[in-house]
C-alpha positions as CSV (number, residue, x, y, z in Angstrom):
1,X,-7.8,-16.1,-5.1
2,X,-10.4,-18.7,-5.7
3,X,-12.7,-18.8,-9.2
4,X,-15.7,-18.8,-6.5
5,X,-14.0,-15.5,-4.7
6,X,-13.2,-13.7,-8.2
7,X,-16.9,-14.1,-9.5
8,X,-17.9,-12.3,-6.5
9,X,-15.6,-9.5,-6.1
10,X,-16.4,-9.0,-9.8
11,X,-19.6,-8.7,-8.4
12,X,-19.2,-6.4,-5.8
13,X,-17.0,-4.5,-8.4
14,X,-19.8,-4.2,-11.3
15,X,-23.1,-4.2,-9.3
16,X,-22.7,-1.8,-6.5
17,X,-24.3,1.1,-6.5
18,X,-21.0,2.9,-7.0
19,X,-20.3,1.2,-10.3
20,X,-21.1,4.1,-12.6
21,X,-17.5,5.9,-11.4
22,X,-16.0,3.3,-13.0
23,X,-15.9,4.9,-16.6
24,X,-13.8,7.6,-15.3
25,X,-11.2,7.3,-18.2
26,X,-13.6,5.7,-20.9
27,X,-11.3,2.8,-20.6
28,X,-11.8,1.3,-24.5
29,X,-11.1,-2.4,-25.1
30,X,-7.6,-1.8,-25.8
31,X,-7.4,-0.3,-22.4
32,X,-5.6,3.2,-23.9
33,X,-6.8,5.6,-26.5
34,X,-4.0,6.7,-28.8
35,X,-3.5,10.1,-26.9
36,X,-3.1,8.5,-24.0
37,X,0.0,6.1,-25.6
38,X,1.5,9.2,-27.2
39,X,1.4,11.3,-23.8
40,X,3.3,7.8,-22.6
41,X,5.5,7.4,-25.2
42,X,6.7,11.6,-25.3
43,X,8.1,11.4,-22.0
44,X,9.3,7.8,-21.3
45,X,10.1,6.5,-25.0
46,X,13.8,6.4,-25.4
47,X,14.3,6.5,-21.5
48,X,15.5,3.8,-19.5
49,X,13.1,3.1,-17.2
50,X,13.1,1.7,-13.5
51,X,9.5,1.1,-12.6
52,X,8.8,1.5,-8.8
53,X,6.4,-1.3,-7.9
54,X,4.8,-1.4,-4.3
55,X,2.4,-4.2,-4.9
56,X,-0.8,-2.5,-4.9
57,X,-3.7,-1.4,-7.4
58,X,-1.8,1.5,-8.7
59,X,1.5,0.3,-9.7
60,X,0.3,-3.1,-11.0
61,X,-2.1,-0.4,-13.3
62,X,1.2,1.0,-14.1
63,X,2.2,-2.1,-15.5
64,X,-0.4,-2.4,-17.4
65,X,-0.4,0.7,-18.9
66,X,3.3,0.6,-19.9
67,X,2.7,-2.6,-21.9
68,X,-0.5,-1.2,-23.5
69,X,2.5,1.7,-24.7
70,X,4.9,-0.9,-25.5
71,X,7.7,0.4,-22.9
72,X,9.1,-1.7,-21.0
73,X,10.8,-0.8,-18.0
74,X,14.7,-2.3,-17.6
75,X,14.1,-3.1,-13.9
76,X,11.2,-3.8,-11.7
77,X,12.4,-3.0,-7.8
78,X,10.0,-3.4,-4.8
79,X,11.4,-2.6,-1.2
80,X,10.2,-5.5,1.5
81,X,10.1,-3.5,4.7
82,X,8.6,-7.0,6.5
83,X,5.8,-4.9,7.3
84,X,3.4,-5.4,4.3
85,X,0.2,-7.9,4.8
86,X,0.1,-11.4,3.5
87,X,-2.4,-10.6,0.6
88,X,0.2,-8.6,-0.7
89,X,3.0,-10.8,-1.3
90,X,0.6,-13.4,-2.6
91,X,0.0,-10.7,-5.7
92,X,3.2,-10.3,-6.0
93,X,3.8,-13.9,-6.6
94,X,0.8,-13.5,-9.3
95,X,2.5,-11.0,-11.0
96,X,5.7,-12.3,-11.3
97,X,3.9,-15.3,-13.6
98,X,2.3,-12.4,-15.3
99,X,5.2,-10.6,-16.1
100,X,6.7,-13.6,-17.1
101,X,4.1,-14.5,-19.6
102,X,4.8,-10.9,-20.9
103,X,8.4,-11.9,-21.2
104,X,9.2,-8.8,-18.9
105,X,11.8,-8.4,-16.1
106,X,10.7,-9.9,-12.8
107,X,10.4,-8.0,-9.9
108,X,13.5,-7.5,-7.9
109,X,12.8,-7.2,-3.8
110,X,14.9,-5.3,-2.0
111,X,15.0,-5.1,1.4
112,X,17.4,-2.7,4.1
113,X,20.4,-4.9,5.9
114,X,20.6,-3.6,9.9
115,X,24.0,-3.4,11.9
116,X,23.8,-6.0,13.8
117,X,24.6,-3.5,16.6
118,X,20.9,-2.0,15.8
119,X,19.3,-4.4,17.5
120,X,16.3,-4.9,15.2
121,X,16.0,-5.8,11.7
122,X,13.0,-3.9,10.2
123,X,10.9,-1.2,10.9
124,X,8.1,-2.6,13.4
125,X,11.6,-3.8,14.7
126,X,12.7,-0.4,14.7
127,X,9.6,1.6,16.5
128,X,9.5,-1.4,19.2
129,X,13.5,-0.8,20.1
130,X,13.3,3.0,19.7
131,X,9.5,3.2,21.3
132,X,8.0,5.4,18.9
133,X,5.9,5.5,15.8
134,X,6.8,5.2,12.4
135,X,7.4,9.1,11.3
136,X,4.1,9.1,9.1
137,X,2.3,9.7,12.2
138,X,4.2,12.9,13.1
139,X,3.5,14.1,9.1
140,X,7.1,13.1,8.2
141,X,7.9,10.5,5.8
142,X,11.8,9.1,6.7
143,X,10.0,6.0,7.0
144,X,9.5,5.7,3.6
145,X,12.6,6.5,2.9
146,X,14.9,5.1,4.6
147,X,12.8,1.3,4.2
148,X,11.7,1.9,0.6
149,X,13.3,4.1,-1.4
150,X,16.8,3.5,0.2
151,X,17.2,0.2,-0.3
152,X,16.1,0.3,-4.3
153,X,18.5,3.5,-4.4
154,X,20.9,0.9,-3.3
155,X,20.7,-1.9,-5.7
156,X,21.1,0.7,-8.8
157,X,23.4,2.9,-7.7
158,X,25.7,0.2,-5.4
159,X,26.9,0.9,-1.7
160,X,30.2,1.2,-1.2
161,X,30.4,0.0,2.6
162,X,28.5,-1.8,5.5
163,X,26.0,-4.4,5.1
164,X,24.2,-2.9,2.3
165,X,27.3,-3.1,0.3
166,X,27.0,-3.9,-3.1
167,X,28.6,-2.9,-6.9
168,X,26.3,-0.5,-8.9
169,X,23.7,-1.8,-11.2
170,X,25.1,-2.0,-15.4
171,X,21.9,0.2,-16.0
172,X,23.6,2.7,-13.7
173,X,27.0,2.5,-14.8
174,X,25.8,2.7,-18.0
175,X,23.9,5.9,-17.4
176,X,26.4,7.4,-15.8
177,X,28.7,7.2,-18.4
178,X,26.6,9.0,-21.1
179,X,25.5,11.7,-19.0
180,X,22.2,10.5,-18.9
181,X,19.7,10.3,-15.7
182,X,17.2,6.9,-14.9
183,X,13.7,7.5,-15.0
184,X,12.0,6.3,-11.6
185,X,7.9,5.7,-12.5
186,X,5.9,5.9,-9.4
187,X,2.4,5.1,-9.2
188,X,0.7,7.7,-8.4
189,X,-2.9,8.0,-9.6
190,X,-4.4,11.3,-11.0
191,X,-6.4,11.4,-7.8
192,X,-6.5,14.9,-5.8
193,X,-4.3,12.7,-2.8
194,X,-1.6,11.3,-5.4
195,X,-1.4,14.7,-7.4
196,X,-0.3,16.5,-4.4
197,X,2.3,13.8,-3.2
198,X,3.7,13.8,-7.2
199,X,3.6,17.9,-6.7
200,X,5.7,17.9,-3.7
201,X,8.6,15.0,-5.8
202,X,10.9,18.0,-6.2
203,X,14.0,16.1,-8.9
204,X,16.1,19.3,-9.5
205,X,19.7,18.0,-8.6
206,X,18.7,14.6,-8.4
207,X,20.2,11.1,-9.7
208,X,17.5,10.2,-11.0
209,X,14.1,11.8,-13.3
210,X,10.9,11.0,-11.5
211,X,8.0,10.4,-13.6
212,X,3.9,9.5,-12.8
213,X,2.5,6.9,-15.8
214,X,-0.7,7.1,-14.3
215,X,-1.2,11.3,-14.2
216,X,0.2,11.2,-17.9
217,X,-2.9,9.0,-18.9
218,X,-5.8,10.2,-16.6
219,X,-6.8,7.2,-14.6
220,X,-8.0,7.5,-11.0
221,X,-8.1,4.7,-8.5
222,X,-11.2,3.5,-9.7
223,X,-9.7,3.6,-13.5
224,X,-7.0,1.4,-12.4
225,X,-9.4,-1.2,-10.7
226,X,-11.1,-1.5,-14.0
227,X,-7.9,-1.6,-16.2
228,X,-6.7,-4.5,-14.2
229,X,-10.1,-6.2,-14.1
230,X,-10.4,-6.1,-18.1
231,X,-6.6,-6.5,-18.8
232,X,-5.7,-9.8,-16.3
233,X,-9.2,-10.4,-14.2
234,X,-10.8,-10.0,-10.9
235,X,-8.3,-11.8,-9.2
236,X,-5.6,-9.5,-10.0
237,X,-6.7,-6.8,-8.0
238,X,-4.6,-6.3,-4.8
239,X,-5.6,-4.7,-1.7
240,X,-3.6,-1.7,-1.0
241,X,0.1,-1.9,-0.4
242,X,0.9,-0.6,3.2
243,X,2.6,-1.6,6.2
244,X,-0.1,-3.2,8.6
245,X,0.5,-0.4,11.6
246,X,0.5,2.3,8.9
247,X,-0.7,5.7,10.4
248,X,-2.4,6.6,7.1
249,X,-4.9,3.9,7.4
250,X,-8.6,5.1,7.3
251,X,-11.2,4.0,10.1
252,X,-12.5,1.1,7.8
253,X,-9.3,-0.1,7.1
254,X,-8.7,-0.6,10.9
255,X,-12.4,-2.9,10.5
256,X,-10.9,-4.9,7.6
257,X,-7.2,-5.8,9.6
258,X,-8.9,-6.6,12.7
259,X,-11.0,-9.2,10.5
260,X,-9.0,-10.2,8.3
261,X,-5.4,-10.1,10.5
262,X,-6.4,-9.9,14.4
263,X,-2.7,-10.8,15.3
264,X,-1.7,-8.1,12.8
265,X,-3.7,-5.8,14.6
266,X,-2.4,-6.7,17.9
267,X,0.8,-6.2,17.0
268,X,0.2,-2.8,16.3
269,X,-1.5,-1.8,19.5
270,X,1.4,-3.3,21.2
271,X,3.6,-0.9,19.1
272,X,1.5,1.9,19.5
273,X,1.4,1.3,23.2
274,X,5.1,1.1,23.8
275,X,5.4,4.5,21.8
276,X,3.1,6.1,23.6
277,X,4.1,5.2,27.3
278,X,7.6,4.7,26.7
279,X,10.8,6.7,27.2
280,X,10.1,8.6,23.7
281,X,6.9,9.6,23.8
282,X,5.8,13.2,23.2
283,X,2.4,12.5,25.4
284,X,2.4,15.4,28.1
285,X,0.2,13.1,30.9
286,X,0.2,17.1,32.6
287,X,-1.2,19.1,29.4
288,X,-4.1,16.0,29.0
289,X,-4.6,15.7,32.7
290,X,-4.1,11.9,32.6
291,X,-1.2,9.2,31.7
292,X,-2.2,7.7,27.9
293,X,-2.5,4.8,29.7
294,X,-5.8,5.4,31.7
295,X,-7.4,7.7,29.1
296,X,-7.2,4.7,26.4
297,X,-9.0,2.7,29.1
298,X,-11.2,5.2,30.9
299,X,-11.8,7.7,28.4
300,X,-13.9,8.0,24.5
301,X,-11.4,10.6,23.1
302,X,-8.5,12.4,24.1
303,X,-8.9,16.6,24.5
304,X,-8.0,18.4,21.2
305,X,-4.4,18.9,20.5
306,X,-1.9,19.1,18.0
307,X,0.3,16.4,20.0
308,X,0.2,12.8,18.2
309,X,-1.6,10.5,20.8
310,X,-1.4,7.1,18.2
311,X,-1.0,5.8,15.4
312,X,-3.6,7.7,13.7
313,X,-2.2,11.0,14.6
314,X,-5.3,12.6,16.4
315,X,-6.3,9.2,18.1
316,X,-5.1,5.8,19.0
317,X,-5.9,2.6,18.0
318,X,-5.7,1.1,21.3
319,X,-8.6,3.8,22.5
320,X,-10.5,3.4,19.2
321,X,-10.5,-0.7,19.5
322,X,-11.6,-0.6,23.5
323,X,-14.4,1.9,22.5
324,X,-15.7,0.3,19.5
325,X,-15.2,-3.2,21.8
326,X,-13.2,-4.9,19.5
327,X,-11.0,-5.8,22.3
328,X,-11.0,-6.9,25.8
329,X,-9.8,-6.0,28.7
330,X,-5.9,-7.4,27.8
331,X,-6.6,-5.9,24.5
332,X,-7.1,-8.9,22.7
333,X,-9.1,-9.1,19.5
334,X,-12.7,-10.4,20.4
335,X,-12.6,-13.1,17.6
336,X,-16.1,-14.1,17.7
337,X,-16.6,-11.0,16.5
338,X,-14.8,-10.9,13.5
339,X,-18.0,-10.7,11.3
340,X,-19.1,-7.8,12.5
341,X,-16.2,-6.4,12.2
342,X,-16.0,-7.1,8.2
343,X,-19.6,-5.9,7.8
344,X,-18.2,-2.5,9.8
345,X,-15.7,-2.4,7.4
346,X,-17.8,-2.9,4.0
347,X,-20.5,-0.3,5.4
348,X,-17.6,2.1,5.7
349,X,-15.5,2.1,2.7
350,X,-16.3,4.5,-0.1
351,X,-15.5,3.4,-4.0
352,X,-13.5,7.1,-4.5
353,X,-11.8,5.9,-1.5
354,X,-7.7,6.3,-2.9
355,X,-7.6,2.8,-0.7
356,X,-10.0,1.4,-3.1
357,X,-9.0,-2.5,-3.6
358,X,-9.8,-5.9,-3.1
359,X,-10.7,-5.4,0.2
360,X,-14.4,-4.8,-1.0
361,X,-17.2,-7.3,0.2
362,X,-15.2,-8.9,3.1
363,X,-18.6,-9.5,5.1
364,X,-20.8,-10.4,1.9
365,X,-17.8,-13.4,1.1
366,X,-18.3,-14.3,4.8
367,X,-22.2,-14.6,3.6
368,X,-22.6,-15.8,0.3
369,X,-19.1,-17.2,-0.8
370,X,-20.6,-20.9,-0.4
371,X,-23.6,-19.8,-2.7
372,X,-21.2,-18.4,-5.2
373,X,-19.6,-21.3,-5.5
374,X,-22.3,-23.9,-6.0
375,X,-23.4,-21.5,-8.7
376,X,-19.7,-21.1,-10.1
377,X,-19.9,-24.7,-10.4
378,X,-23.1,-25.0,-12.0
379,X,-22.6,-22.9,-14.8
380,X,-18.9,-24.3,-15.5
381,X,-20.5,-27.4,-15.8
């Protein structure tokens, strides 16, 4: 991220109107108060720690946090389901400097190996060969799962066969062999969301002890913006870790990818498209009196129903993006409109949003970044 782009996201950050949720966790300039370290340091201090990271604003937070406790974590996995948008490998990169100025582990990606008899070797791969959506969008997660927390399952515990195959991490053996579990730490915030998805972790029986830095300590999404704003800069803030077709993605999310990714987006509705019309799709063309195919084009909304019609569960991109003419007639991003499509997305998004990020000020960079800059540079020199 550019010097010019960080003093304006700072802006956006500080001066909105919003701004005053910010001291949610009365965030001091050592970043913890000293109940906060000891509720840290009670349950992971002695612990050997594997720290969860998805590249987003939570778990870098959770970084931060665990280094303002002094606990290091003895591994640093994050699961590459070839999915995730290019911002967010780019902070990944960013931190990997970071945590080697810390003199921490680096992050280890892991990523699932296919048969080669599968066909496909991710999971966009995977909903395009099996025509469906990813399971999120029926309210399941064995998406997650099986291209997340698999393939980090795999790297400390070992595979035996296949073409995951691979010996068992020394932290594991070593666990093993005193009787002791691994502590997994997730980033989940102590938003209402992330509170309920921590509730439902249920470890009894387990391999490993699952355990939420952020709920220990208080901070919210917006808390973790500011931590990593005061701790590393501006520039450290990531957008929000998700695949680009993810069902969970909120209206202006949808604004921001068609801006900022149009071919991502595409790619989505061509997914979306082949799960809905294709030979696994749960659309009943004689309960909605129509084929999905001409109520996308013909119609504002599908008729009330439980039944998943798209990748956002009660309506479907394609439909949504035809109505709101962000595409044409072949479905294709209307690119000359990409600036009003990152104004749609700015008016949209809320701060107590739990996708609060980076993303914030898309259309005001696409207006005032050049003036930023001439006044970056004036004041530096």
């Amino acid at each position: 991220m550019s010097c010019a782009f960080a003093v304006l996201f700072e802006a956006v950050f500080v001066d909105s109107e919003d701004s005053t949720n910010m001291k949610g966790s009365d965030v001091t300039d050592s970043l913890l108060r000293s109940d906060q370290v000891r509720a840290l340091q009670s349950v992971l201090y002695n612990r050997t720690l594997v720290l969860c990271f998805g590249g987003g604003v939570d778990s870098t937070a959770m970084l931060i946090a665990l280094r303002e406790a002094e606990l290091v974590p003895e591994l640093i996995l994050m699961a590459d389901t070839d999915a995730e948008k290019p911002e967010t490998w780019e902070h990944v990169e960013r931190i990997k400097s970071v945590l080697a100025d810390w003199e921490w582990p680096s992050v280890i990606i892991c990523k699932k190996t296919t048969q080669e008899a599968t066909g496909y070797t991710d999971l966009e791969g995977n909903c395009l060969s099996n025509e469906t959506l990813p399971s999120l969008a029926f309210g399941m997660k064995s998406c997650s799962l099986k291209w997340k927390a698999a393939p980090q399952d795999a790297y400390i515990k070992g595979v035996r066969r296949g073409p995951n195959r691979r010996p068992p991490h020394p932290i594991w053996l070593r666990a093993q062999a005193r009787g002791e579990k691994l502590v997994k730490l997730i980033g989940y915030d102590n938003g209402r969301a992330d509170r309920r998805r921590a509730g439902a972790v249920d470890s009894a029986g387990a391999d490993f002890d699952y355990a939420y830095p952020l709920q220990l300590i208080g901070w919210t999404r917006v808390d973790c913006v500011n931590a990593i704003m005061r701790s590393l800069g501006a520039e450290y803030v990531p957008i929000k870790s998700a695949c680009f077709f993810c069902p969970a993605s909120k209206e202006w999310e949808l604004w921001w990818l068609v801006a900022a990714h149009p071919d991502l987006f595409e790619r989505a509705l061509l997914l979306e498209r082949r799960a809905l019309t294709g030979r696994h799709s749960r659309f009943n063309e004689v309960e909605f009196g129509a084929s999905w195919e001409d109520l996308v084009r013909n119609a504002d909304r599908f008729p009330s129903t439980t039944t998943t019609v798209g990748l956002g569960r009660s309506f479907a991109w394609n439909q949504w993006a035809r109505v709101h003419d962000v595409v044409d007639a072949d479905f294709k991003v209307r690119i000359e409109h990409r600036e009003r499509f990152a104004q749609m997305a700015d008016r949209l998004r809320r701060t107590t949003d739990n996708a609060f990020d980076s993303r914030a000020g898309l259309a005001t960079t696409h207006g005032r970044c050049a003036r930023i800059a001439q006044q970056t540079e004036l004041e530096l020199a």
